[in-house]
C-alpha positions as CSV (number, residue, x, y, z in Angstrom):
1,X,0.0,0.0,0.0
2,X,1.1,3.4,-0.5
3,X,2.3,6.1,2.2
4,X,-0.7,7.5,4.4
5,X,0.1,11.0,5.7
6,X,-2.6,10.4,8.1
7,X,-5.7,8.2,8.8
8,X,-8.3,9.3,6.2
9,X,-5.5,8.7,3.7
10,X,-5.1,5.1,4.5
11,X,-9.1,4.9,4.9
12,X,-9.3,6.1,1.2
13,X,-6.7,3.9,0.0
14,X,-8.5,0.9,1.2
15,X,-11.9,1.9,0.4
16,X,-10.6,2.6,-3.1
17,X,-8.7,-0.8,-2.9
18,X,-12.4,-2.4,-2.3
19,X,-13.9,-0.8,-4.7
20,X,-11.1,-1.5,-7.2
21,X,-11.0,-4.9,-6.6
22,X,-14.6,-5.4,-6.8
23,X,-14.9,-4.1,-10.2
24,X,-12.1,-6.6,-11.0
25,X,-13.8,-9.5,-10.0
26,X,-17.0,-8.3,-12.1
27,X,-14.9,-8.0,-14.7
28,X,-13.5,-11.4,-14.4
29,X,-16.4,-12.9,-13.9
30,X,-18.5,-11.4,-16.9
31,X,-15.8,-12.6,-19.0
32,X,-15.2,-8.7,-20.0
33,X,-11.3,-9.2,-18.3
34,X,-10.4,-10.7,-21.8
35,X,-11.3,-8.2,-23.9
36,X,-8.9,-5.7,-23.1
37,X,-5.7,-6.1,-25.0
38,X,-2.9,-3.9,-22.6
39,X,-2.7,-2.9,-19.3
40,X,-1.2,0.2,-18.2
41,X,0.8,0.7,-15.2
42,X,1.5,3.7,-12.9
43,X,4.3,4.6,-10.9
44,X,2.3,5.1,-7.7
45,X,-1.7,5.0,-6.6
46,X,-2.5,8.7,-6.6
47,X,-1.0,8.8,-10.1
48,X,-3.2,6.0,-11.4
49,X,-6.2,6.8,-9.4
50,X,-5.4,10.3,-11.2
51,X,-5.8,8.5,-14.2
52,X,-9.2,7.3,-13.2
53,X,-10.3,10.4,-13.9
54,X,-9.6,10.6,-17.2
55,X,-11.1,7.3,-18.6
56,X,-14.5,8.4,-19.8
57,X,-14.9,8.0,-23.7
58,X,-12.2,5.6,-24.4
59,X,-12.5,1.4,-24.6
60,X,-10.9,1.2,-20.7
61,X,-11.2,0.4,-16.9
62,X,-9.4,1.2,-14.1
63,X,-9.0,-1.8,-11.7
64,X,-6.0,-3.2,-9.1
65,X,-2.7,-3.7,-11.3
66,X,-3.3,-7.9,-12.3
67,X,-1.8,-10.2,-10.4
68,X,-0.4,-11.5,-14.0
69,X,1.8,-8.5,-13.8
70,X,2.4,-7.8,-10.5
71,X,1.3,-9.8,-7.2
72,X,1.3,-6.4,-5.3
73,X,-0.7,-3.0,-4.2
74,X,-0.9,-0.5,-7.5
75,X,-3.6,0.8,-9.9
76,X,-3.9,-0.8,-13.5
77,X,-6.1,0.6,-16.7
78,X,-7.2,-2.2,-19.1
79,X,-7.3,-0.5,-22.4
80,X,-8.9,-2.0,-26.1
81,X,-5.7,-1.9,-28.9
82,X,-8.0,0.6,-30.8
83,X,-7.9,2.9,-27.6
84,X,-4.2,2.2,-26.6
85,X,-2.1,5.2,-29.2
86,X,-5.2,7.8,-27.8
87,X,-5.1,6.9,-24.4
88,X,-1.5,7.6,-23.8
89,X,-2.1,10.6,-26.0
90,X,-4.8,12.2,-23.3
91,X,-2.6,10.9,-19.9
92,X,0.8,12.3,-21.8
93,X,-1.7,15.5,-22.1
94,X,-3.6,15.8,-18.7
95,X,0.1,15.1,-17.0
96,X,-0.5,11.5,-16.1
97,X,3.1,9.6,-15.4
98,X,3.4,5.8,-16.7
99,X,5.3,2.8,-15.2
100,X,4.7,0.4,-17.9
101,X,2.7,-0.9,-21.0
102,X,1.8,-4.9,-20.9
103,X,0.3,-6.8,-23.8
104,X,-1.9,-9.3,-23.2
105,X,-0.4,-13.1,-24.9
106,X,-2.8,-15.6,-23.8
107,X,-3.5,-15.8,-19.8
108,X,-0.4,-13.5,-19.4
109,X,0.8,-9.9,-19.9
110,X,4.1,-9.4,-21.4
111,X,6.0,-5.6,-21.2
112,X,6.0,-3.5,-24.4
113,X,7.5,-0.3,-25.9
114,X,5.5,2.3,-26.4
């Protein structure tokens, strides 16, 4: 988990955390996890639940960074190939920062250059 300066910081990470998690599992279990070809990661949790808040109108979802990529605390944003170029395009834009790009091969997520 990230640094808490204080109480209500830690309360909101873990409330986000919930609710991040629960959309995953919806996502899983609708079958809707595989239809997103990358996964984008962030260098901290503020920066990709900053990236949250950009998300409406493309072919993504923000949920917990995937366990196929890293068994560990972070945000991730699935994101459709037709999406991907634009997407980076409007986080490069709105001053979003980016850990990593990760394209789905099979059941697993493999690192890319973008």
């Amino acid at each position: 988990m990230a640094e808490a300066k204080d109480w209500k910081e830690k309360l909101y990470f873990i409330v986000t955390g919930v609710r991040l998690h629960a959309k995953e599992f919806l996502i899983r279990k609708t079958g809707r996890f595989k239809k997103y070809d990358y996964c984008i990661s962030f260098p901290s949790i503020p920066e990709g639940l900053k990236a949250e808040k950009f998300l409406e109108g493309f072919d993504a979802v923000s949920i917990p960074i995937p366990d196929e990529i890293f068994e560990g605390c972070g945000v991730g944003v699935l994101v459709s190939e037709k999406d991907l170029d634009r997407l980076l395009s409007h986080f490069r834009e709105k001053g979003v920062l980016i850990s990593g790009i990760f394209k789905r091969k099979g059941d697993r997520f493999v690192e890319v250059e973008k």
